[in-house]
N, C-alpha and C positions, 0 to 999 in steps of 0.2 A: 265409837264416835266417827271413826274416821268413813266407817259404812254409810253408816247417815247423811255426813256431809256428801261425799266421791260418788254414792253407788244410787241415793234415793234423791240424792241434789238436795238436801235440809239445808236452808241456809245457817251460816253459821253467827249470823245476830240468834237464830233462833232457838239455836242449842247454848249457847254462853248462857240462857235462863235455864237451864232442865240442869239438873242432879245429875254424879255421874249414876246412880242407880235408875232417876227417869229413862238415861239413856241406854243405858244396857238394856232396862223394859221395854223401849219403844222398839229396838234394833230387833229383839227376841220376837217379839210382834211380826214387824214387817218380814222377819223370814220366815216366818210360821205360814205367813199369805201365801209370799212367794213358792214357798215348796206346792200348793195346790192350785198355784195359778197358772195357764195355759203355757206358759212361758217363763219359769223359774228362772232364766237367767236376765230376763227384764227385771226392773228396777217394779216395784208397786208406786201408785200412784198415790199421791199423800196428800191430805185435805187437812187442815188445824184449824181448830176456831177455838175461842174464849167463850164459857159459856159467866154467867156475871148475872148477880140481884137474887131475888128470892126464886122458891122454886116453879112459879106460874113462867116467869122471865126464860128460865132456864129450859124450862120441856117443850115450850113453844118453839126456842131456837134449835136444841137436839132432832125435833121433828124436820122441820125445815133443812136443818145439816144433814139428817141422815139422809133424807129424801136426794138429795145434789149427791151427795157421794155416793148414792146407788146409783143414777142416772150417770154419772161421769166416770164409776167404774172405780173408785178409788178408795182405799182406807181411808176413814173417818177415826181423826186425831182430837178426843176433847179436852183442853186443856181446863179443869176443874179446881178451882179455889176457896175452900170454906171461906166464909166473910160472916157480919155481922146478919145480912139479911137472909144464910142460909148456914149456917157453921156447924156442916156436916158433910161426911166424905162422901162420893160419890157412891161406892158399891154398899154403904150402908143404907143405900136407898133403893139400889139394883142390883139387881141379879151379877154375874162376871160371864154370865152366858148370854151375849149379843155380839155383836159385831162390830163394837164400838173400841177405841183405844183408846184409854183413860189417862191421862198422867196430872198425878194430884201432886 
């Protein structure tokens, strides 16, 4: 946690919501960048959005996020919450081979 906050600058409103296991998963993530990114001992850049409503709602906004965070150079963080209009996990719908960081 303490990575997250100090080393990628997460705010820490924004971790007091994530598990400690989301966080070990995100941390494991953003090193995993790092080690192939031009400059491992920079921070990776970190992008979060909520994706929300059924699954038309949802892929439209994933399109749109991923497109910003290729253009801006950053990991793309989707914060994914089963709900009533889609009450299903994320990688049960997708592959775990993209580029995308998932924390359900």
């Amino acid at each position: 946690s303490g990575q997250l906050l100090f080393f990628h600058n997460i705010p820490l409103e924004l971790l007091r919501h994530f598990t400690q296991a989301q966080r070990n998963h995100l941390c494991e993530e953003l090193e995993e960048r790092a080690m192939v990114s031009v400059d491992p001992s920079a921070p990776v850049g970190v992008f979060f959005a909520q994706v929300e409503f059924g699954l038309g709602n949802r892929l439209r906004a994933l399109g749109s996020l991923a497109a910003y965070a290729e253009a801006t150079r950053r990991a793309l963080v989707i914060l994914w919450t089963p709900s009533i209009h889609l009450n299903t996990s994320f990688y049960e719908l997708f592959s775990r081979n993209n580029n995308i960081i998932v924390v359900e």
